[in-house]
Steps between C-alpha positions, in 0.01 A plus 500: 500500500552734756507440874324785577107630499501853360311737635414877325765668691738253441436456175555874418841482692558186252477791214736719664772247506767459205501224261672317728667592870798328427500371177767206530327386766180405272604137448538432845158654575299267246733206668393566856087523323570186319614304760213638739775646724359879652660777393468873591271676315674769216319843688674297794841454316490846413439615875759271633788613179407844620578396831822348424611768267452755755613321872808398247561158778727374610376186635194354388262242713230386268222224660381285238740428202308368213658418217700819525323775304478742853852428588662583154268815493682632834818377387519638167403902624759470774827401672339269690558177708174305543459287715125269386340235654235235352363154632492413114806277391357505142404834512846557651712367204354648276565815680839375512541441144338886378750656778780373297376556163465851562880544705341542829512169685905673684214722690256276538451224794202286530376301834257259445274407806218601681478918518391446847824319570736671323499844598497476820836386449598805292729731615640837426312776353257619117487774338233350299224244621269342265215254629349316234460158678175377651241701557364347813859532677557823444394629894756257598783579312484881570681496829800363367452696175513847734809326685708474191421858348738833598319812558439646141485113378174447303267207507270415189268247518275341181142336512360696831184575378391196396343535143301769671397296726592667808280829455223321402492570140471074486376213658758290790399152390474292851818331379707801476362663843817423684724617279268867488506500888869473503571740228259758696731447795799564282333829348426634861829459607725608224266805493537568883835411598683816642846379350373503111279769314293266242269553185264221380456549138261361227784379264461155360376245786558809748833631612629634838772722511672559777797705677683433817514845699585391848 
């Protein structure tokens, strides 16, 4: 079962797609479903191969690990180094054990801990950002997510729409209004900052795309 609610548009974007973005990847797709663990959405996968394929990184920060499906993705359509972080130690080995089955655990290190916590802590500099960690955090972590990418780096963050939730197109449930508010004051600022030029688009849950100018 998916993790996703389709809408029209997304579902004719669905159509578009190949079989499959990255076919050996399948297995650990319906692992990460089965075990309830989130996973980008395949219009997303395709956006962030694209991504990849074309920024060709050289070091990858990726918030939220998963069970690994993002993180292979990046690191099979590039040179990369990535650097992911998840507060999951389950989700974590398992991450751990699909890095290695497919060659890439050499590039690959994983910190386990609190997002919040850990990057902070992070030094050096991206080519490549991706933000697919909580939702609700997102506002916080983007100051220290601008600090870390180069001019030219790009930033690509997953689930910023909110299962169209954040144009109105459905409902915020009273339980979910916090995480909305914060997520509008993520969208307003990754949208207005003078250092990055940023595109929202309706891809999946919502993707922002963005590129550090100044």
């Amino acid at each position: 079962m998916s993790y996703y609610e389709y809408g029209n548009t997304e579902k004719y974007l669905l159509s578009l797609l190949p079989r499959s973005v990255q076919p050996e990847l399948d297995e650990v797709r319906r692992e990460a479903e089965a075990l309830g663990v989130p996973v980008i959405s395949e219009t997303g996968a395709q956006l962030l191969k694209n991504v990849t394929m074309i920024t060709d990184p050289k070091r990858v920060l990726e918030i939220g690990t998963g069970t690994g499906y993002s993180g292979l993705l990046m690191l099979l359509n590039s040179r990369a180094r990535l650097y992911t972080v998840d507060f999951d130690a389950e989700a974590i080995e398992r991450a751990e054990e699909n890095f290695r089955a497919y060659g890439c655990a050499r590039r690959a290190e994983i910190f386990e801990g609190d997002a919040s916590e850990v990057i902070p802590m992070v030094e050096g500099t991206f080519d490549l950002i991706f933000l697919d960690g909580p939702k609700g955090r997102y506002y916080e972590f983007l100051p220290y997510l601008i600090r870390l990418l180069p001019v030219g780096g790009v930033l690509l963050c997953d689930n910023v729409l909110y299962s169209d939730r954040m144009s109105g197109g459905r409902p915020v449930p009273k339980s979910k209004r916090t995480i909305a508010e914060r997520l509008e004051l993520f969208i307003k600022a990754v949208t207005t900052d003078e250092r990055l030029v940023t595109s929202v688009l309706p891809v999946g849950d919502g993707m922002s795309l963005s590129v550090r100018v100044k």
